[in-house]
C-alpha positions as a printed Julia matrix, in Angstrom:
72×3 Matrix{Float64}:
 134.3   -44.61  37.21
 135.34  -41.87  39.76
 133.66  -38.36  38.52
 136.74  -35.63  37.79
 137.16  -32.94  40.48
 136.21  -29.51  39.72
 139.27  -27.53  40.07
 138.66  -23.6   40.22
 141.11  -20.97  41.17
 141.32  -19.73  44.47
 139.84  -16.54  45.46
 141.3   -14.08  48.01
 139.25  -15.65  50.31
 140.06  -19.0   49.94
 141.86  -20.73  52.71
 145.44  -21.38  51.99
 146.26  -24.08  52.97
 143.08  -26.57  52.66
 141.67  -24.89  49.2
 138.22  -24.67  51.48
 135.97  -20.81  50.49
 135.64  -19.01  53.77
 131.9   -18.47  54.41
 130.59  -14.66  54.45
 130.99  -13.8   57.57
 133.57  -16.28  58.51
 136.83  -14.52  60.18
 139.99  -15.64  58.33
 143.36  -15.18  59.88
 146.1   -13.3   57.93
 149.7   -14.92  57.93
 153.25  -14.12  56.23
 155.12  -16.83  54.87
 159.31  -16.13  55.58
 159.81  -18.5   53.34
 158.41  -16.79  50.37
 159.56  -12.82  51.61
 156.82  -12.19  53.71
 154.2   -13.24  51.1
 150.51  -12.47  52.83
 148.69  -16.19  53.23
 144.83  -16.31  54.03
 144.5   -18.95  56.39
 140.41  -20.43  57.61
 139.64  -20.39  61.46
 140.4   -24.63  60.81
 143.76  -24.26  59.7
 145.3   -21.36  61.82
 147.35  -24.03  63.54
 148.62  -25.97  60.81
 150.2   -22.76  58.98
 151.9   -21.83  62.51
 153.35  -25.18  62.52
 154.36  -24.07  59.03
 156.49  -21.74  60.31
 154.07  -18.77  58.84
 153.6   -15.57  61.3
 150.27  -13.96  61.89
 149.92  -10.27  60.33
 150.73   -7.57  62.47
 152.51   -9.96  65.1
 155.15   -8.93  67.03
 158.05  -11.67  68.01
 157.8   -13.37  71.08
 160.39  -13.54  73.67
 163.44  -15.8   72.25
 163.21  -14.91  69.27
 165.07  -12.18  66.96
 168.5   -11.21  67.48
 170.07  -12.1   70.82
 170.24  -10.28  73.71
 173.67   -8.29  74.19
């Protein structure tokens, strides 16, 4: 029989997105999720891709070209 998984809460440093604890030291990356108002999202050096791909925007990032309200 398959032992249960230990589920604990997720910390502030917890990544997001894969549940994984960011190691001391580790740099995270710091997302906002449009979807849920601009809700910060801690996001592991692994998974910095996947929550782009999301749709989520890094902290403190300005738009790119193309994007925002169209040019007069």
């Amino acid at each position: 029989m398959r032992e249960a998984r230990r589920i604990r809460p997720l910390t502030p440093e917890d990544c997001e997105l894969c549940g994984r604890a960011v190691l001391p030291g580790e740099p995270v990356h710091r997302f906002e999720d449009p979807d849920r108002g601009g809700r910060r999202r801690t996001v592991c050096p692994l998974c910095h891709r996947r929550a782009a791909a999301r749709g989520w925007v890094r902290a403190g990032a300005r738009q790119s070209r193309g994007q925002g309200a169209p040019a007069a």
